[in-house]
C-alpha atoms as one frame of an Amber mdcrd trajectory, in Angstrom:
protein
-187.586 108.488  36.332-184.910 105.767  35.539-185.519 102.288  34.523-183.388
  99.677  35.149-182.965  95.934  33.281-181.414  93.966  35.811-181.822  90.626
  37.448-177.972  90.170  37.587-175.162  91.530  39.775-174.727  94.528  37.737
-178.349  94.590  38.383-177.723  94.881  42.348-175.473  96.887  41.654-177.257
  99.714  40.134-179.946  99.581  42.693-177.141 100.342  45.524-175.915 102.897
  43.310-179.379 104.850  42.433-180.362 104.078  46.282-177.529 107.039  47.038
-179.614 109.255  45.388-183.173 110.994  46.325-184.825 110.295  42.120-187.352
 107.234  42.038-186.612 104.377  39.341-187.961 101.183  38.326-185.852  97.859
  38.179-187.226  95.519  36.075-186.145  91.621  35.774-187.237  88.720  33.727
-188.659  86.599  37.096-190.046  87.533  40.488-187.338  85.233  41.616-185.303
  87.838  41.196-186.730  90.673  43.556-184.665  92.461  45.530-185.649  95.318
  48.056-184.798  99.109  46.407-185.265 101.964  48.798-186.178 104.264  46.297
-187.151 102.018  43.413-190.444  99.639  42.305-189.500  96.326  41.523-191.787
  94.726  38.037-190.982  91.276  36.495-192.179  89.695  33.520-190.784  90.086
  29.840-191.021  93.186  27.720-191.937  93.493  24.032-190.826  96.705  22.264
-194.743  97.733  22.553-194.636  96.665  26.829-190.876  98.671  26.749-192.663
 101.552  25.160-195.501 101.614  27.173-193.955 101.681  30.503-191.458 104.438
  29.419-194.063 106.304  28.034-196.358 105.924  31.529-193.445 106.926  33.719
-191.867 109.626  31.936-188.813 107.482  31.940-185.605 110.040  30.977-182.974
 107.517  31.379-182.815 103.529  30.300-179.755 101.430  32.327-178.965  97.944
  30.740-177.329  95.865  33.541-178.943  92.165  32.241-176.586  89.470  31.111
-174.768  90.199  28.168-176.180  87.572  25.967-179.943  88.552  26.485-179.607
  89.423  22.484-183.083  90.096  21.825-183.307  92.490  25.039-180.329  94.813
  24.316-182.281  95.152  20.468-185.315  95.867  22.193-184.019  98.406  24.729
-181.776 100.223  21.439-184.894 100.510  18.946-186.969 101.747  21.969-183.940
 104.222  23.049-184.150 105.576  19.572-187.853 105.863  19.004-188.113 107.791
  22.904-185.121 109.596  22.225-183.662 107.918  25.991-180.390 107.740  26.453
-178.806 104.385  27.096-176.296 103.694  30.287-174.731 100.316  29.642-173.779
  98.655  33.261-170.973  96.215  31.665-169.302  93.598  33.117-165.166  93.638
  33.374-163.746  90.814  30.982-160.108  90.105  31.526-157.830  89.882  28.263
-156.497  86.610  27.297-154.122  85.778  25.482-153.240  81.693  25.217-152.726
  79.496  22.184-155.006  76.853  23.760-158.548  79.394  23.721-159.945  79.516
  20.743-162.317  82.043  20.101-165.892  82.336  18.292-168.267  84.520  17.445
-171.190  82.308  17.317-172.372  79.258  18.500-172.764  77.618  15.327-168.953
  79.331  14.336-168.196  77.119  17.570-169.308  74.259  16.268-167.596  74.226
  13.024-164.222  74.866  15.219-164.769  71.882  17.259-164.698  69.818  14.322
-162.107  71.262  13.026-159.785  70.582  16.470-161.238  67.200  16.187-162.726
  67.662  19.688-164.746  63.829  20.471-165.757  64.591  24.517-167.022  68.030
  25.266-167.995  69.842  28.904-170.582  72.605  27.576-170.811  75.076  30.147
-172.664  77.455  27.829-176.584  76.539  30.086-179.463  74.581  29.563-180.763
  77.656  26.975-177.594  76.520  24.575-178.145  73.041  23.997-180.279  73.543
  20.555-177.861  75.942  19.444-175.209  72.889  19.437-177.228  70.250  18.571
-174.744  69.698  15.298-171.846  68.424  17.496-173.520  67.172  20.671-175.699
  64.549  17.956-171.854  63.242  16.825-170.343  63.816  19.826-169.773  62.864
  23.698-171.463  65.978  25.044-172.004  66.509  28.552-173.963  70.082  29.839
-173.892  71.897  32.986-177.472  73.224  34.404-179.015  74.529  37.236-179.836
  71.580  39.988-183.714  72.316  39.214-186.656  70.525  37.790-187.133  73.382
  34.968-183.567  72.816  33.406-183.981  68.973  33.218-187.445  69.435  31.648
-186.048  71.851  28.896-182.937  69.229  28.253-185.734  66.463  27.453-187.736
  68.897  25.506-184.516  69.587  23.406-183.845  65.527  23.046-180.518  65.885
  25.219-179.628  62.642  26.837-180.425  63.776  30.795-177.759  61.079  32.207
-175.181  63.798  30.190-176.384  66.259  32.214-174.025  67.668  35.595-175.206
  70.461  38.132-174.063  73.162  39.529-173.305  72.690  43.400-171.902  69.395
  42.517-168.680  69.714  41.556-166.157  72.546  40.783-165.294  73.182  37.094
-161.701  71.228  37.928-163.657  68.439  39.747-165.855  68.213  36.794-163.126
  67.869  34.471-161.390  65.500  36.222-164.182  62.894  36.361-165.325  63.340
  32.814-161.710  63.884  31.337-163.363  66.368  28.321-160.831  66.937  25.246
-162.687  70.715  25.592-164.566  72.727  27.014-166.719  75.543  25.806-168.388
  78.324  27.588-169.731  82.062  27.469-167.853  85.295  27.710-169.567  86.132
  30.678-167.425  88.811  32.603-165.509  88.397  36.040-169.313  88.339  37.873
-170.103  85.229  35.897-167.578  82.851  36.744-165.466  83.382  33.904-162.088
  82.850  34.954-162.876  79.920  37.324-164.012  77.672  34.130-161.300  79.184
  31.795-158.374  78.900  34.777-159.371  75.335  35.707-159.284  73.907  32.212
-155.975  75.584  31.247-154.030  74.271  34.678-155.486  70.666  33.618-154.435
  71.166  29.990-158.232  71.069  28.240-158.457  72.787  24.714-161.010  76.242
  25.636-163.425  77.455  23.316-165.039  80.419  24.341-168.096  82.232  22.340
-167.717  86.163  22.472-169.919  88.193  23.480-172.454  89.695  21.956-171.938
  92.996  20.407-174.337  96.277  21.953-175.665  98.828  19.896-173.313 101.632
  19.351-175.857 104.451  20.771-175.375 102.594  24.461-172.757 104.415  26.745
-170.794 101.674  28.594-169.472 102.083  32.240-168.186  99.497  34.130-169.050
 100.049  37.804-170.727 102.159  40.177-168.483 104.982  39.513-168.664 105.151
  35.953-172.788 104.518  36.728-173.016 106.998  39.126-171.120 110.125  37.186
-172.831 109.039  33.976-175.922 109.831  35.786-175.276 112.507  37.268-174.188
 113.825  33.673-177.263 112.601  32.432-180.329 113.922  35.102-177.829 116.207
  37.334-180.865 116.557  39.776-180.766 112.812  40.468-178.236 113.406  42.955
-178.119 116.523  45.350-174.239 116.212  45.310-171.863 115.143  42.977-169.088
 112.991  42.952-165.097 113.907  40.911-162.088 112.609  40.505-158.929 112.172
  42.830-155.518 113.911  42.285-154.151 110.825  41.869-156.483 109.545  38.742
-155.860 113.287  37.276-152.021 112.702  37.470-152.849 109.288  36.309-154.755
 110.464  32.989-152.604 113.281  32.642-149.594 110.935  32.638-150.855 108.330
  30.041-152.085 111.398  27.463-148.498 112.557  27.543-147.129 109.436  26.933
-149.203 108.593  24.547-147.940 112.537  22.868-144.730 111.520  23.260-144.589
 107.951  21.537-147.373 108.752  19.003-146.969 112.184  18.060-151.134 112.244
  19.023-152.335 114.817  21.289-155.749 113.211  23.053-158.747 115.156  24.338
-159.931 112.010  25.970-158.216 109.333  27.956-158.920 105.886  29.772-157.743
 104.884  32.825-158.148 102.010  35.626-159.271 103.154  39.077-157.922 100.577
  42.460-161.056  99.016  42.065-160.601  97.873  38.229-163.343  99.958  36.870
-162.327 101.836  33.442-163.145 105.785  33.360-162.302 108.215  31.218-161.059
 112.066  31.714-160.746 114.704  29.909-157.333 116.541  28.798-157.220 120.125
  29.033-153.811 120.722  26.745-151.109 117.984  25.094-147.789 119.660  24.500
-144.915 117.427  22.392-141.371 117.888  21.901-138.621 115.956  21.078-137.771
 113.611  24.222-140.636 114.298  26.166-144.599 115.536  26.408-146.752 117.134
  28.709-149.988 117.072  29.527-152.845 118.965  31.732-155.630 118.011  33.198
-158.188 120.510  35.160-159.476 118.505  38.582-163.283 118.200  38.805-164.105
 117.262  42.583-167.504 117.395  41.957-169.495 119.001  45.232-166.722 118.161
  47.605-164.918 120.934  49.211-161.633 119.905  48.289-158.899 122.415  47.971
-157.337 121.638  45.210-160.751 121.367  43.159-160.695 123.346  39.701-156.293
 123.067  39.979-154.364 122.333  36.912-152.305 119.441  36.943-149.514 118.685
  34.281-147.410 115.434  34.406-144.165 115.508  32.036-143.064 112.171  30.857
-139.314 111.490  29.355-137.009 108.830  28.512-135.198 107.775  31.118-132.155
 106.239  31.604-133.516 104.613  35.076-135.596 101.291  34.937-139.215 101.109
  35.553-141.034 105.074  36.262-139.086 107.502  38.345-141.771 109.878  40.137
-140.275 113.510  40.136-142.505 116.434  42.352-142.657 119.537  40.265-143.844
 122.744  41.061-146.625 122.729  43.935-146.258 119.165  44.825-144.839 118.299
  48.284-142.029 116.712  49.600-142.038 113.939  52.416-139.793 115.355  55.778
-141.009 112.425  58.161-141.321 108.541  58.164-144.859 107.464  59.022-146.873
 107.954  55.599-145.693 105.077  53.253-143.318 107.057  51.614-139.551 107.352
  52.253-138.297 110.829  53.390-137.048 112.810  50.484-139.423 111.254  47.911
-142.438 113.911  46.170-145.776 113.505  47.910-146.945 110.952  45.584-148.785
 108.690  47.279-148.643 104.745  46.726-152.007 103.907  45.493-151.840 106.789
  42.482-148.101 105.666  41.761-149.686 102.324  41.181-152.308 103.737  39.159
-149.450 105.478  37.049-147.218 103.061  36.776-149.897 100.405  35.259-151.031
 102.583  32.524-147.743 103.641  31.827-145.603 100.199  31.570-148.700  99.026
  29.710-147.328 101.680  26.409-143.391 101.395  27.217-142.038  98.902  29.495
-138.633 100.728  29.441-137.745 103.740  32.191-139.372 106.495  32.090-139.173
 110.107  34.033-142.544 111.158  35.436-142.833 115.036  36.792-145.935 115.649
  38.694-146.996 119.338  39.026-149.922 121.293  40.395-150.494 124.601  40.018
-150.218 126.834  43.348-149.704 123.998  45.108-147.747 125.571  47.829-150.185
 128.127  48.601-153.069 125.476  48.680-150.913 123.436  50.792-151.074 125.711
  53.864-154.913 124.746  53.666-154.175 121.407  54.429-153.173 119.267  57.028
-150.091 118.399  55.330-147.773 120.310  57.415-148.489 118.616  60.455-147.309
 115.091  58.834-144.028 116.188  57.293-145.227 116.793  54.083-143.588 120.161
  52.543-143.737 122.860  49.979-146.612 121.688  47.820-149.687 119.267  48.124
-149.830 115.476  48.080-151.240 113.704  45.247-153.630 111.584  47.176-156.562
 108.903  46.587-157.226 105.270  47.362-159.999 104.942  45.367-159.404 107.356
  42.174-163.142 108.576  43.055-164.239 111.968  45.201-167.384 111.402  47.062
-169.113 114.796  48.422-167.947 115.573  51.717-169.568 118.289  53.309-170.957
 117.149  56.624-174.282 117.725  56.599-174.508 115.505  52.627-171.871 112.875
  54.395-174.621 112.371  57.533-177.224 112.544  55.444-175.698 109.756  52.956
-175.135 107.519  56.174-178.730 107.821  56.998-179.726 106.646  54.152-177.438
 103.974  53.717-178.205 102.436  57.110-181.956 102.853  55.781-181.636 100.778
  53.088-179.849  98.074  55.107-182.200  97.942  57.822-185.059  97.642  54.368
-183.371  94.238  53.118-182.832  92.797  56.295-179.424  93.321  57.539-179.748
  92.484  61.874-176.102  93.589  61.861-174.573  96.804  60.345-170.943  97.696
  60.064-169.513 100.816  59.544-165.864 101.643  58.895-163.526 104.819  58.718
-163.452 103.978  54.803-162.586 101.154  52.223-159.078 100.189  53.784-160.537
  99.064  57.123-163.625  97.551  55.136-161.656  95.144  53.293-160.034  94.046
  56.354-163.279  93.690  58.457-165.101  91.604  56.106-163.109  88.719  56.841
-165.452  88.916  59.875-168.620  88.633  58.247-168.179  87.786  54.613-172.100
  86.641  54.231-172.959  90.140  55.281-174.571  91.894  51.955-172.594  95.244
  50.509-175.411  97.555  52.115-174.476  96.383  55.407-171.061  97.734  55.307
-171.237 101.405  55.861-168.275 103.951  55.958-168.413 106.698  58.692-165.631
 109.197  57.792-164.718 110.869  60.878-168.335 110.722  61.934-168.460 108.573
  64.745-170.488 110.157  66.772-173.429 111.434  64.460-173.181 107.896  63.208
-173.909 105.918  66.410-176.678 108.578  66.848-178.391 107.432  63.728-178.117
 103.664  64.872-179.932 104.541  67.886-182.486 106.614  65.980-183.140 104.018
  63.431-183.268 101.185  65.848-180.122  98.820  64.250-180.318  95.604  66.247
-176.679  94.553  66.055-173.419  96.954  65.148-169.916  96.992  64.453-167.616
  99.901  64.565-164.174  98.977  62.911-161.352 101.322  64.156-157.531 102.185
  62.266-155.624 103.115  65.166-155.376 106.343  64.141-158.888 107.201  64.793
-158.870 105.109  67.749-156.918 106.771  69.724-158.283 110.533  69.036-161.832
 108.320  69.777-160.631 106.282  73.168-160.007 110.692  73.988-163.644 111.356
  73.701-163.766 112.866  70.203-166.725 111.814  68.386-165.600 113.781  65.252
-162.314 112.369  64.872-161.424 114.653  61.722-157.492 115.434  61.612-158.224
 119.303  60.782-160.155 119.446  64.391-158.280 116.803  66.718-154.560 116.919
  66.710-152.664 113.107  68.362-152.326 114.088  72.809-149.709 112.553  73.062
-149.917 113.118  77.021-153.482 111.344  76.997-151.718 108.399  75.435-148.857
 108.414  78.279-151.801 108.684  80.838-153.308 105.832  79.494-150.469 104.076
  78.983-149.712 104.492  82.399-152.590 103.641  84.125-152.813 100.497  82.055
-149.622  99.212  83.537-147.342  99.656  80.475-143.738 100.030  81.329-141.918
 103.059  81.297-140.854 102.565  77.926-144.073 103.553  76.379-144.282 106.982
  77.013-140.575 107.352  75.195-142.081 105.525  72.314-145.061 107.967  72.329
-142.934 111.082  72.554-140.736 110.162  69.303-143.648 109.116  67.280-145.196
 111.030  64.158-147.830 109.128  63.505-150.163 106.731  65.940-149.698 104.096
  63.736-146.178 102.988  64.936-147.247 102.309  68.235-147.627  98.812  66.192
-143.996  97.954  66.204-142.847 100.065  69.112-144.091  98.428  71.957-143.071
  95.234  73.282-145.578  92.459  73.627-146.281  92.765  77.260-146.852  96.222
  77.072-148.883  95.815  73.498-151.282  93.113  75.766-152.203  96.077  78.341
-152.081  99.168  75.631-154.335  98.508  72.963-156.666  96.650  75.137-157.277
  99.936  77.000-157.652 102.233  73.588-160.079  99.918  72.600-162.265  99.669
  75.283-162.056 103.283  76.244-163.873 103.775  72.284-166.194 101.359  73.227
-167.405 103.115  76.202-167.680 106.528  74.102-169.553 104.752  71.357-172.185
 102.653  73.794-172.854 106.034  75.665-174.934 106.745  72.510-175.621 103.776
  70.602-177.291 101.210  73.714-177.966  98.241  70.818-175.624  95.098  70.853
-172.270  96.885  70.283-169.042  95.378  69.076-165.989  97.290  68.734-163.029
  96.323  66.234-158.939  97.427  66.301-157.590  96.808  63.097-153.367  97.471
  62.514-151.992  98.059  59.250-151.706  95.153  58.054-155.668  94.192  57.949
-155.126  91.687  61.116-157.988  91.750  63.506-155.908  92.830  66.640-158.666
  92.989  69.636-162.510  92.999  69.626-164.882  94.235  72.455
């Protein structure tokens, strides 16, 4: 069993993350306040003493620890390491992502009392402390000498603990009240001072306000862990670190994109080439911001340029290119910025239609981006990247690559940097159990989406909707609408790429590319008997992929068109699902086009 130290949105976060899973855990938080529903896991509140900590690891056969509570709960981190030593339990640290700052008006400390005897030293007289209602004795020294004024919680414990710690209460502001910038602007501080709490804790808001209105920031670091604890920094880095850690935890694993392999690849021979060091381990940002690490197979350096290899580890998916060698060359380059060159096995783009001009490798956007911020993060100057995948061309005739222009290799692909398991049966299976756990906290609407493109554009809809209720259906529509019948969802949303849509508005339920190919003479039919012009069934004919229907039809004909798609996928959808039903087109440019 895993136990988990949470009450914080790294806390949440892990639960969501174990909840994909079939082990039991427990999450533990410092108040009942801070319950939330875990499909698999028992909630318990209360603090823990090293003898309580060893006791309930000891009762539950606990095999893994996860610290997800706020960075600065000192004395807990301590208690979890000396426990984690004595049990022999190894130690996931959820962190938080801090941004790096660099600005002659932050000053930085390492303790609150270091902070102090800065403050002095700046000659700071009027201070906005938004440090909590737990910091106030800590800065006592200049708060006694100085115009102080804290921010708390709007609640009757904070103001009690301010009087108990002799803090004038009519120095005290809330939060709710006013923004940070508001704040500032009606005290007029000469500072402020606050936490390095992480992105999730409001970080930046408090730092970016009081730089725009040119207030001196003094920010106290954060605590440093114990050097046994294995930091990730999201639900990715959580979830393979587990799955490392108790393999059985999950019945499939999750890998690594082509595109994050290039990516690592490419920032280990960089690295070769400008430091003469050949890594065995790299770091690397996925789209999401998360940090993960890969291994590197093989470094080779010569004089103007370095390669390096990387073996792909998709986990359980059955992805073709799983267990492929990948090597990414890096040179000088007379060119500015990174100049992406295909190498052996990697594809090369015939047709428009997939975000890439014709004639460039099959190197997708999203792991281009990936490269290029790792890379102009070392060198800034140009630089010749040569992407290569070993029997590429043969894998590539496994593929649905052929069918969208792509030639001669494989496409280094991945919006996410992350492989989930794919196999049907785990996919259905993972839906089920996600729409489970949303119906358990109390979600009355769910909404599921082809993937994380169209879910970013449909939460504009319903941004009070928790993460659980967003689900992503693959090319499962069909099994998917069965489960919301069989699990009784009150209220759903199904939000549609056009793509899908029209393979969907067809009748196919499994809208998978390798099964359903684009009928074009369904869409003319439609077209037709929607009352398009003429025009449209040209348009259809010349088209590679369904997305240009966007900007090839003329607005008349785009009123009668889409409509039609759309409600034709709502009729195949409510055939199975017969709860409150609404049906979403999104285009490609995340606007909300028509809704059933």
């Amino acid at each position: 069993m895993i136990l988990v130290f949470g009450g914080t949105t790294e806390g949440r976060l892990a639960i969501r993350t174990l909840d994909e899973g079939d082990g039991r855990y427990i999450y533990s938080t410092l108040g009942t306040s801070q319950k939330v529903e875990c499909a698999h896991g028992i909630h318990i509140s209360g603090a823990m003493a090293e003898n309580d900590m060893l006791q309930v690891c000891r009762e539950n056969s606990i095999k893994l620890i996860i610290d997800a509570a706020h960075p600065f709960a000192i004395n807990l981190h301590n208690t979890i390491g000396m426990v984690a030593r004595l049990l022999h339990i190894p130690v996931i640290r959820l962190e938080r992502i801090y941004p790096e700052l660099y600005n002659p008006e932050i000053v930085w400390c390492d303790t609150y009392a270091d902070a102090v005897s800065k403050m002095k030293t700046y000659r700071v007289n009027r201070l906005l402390a938004l440090t909590g209602v737990q910091t106030i004795p800590k800065l006592i020294d200049f708060w006694q000498c100085n115009e102080t004024w804290f921010r708390v919680l709007d609640r009757k414990k904070s103001v009690e603990k301010a009087e108990n710690y002799g803090f004038p209460i009519n120095r005290l502001a809330f939060y709710g009240e006013d923004a940070t910038d508001a704040l500032i602007d009606k005290l007029f501080p000469d500072a402020i001072i606050t936490k390095e709490s992480g992105t999730s804790g409001g970080f930046m808001e408090k730092v970016t306000s009081a730089l725009q209105k040119g207030v001196k920031v003094f920010i106290v670091r954060r605590p440093k862990l114990p050097d046994s604890f294995i930091t990730v920094e999201g639900r990715h880095g959580l979830r393979m670190e587990v799955e490392r850690l108790l393999p059985d935890f999950y019945s499939l694993h999750t890998g690594f994109t082509t595109g994050s392999c290039a990516t690592a690849a490419a920032k280990a021979a960089l690295w070769g080439l400008l430091k003469g060091e050949k890594l065995s381990e790299v770091s690397f940002r996925i789209p999401e911001g998360e940090t993960m690490n890969m291994e590197i197979e093989e470094v080779e350096i010569q004089t103007s340029s370095a390669s390096a290899r990387v073996i792909k580890k998709a986990g359980d998916d059955p992805d073709v290119t799983d267990k492929s060698c990948i090597t990414v060359t890096v040179a000088y380059s007379e060119h500015d910025g990174i100049n992406f060159i295909g190498g052996h096995g990697i594809g090369t783009v015939t047709l428009p239609g997939i975000g890439l001009p014709v004639g460039e490798p099959a190197i997708n956007p999203v792991p281009r981006a990936m490269i290029e911020r790792e890379l102009k993060a070392l060198y800034p100057d140009g630089l010749d990247v040569t992407v290569s995948i070993e029997n590429g061309e043969v894998l590539a005739t496994k593929t649905f690559n052929p069918r969208v222009g792509v030639v001669g290799g494989v496409s280094i692909i991945g919006t996410t940097g992350i492989v989930r398991p794919f196999s049907h049966e785990a996919f259905i299976e993972a839906i089920h159990r996600e729409m489970e756990v949303a119906l358990a906290i109390g979600c009355e609407r769910i909404v599921v989406n082809s993937g994380g493109k169209s879910e970013r554009y449909i939460k504009t809809l319903y941004p009070s909707l928790p993460q659980q209720a967003f689900i992503h259906y693959g090319n499962a529509v069909g099994d998917t609408m069965l489960l919301a019948q069989k699990l009784k969802v009150p209220k759903l949303t199904i939000g549609l790429m056009l793509g899908k849509a029209v393979k969907l508005a067809e009748g196919n339920l499994n809208t998978h590319s390798h099964k359903i190919t684009l009928n074009r003479d369904f869409l003319c039919r439609i077209a037709k008997e929607a009352g398009c012009s003429s025009e449209v069934s040209s348009v259809i004919a010349n088209m590679n992929m369904a997305r240009e229907l966007w900007n090839g039809l003329s607005e008349k004909d785009t009123g009668r068109f889409f409509p039609a798609i759309l409600k034709l996928c709502h009729n195949h959808c409510s055939s199975i699902y017969h709860g409150d039903l609404e049906t979403v087109l999104i285009d490609d440019q995340g606007n909300i086009r028509y809704r059933i």
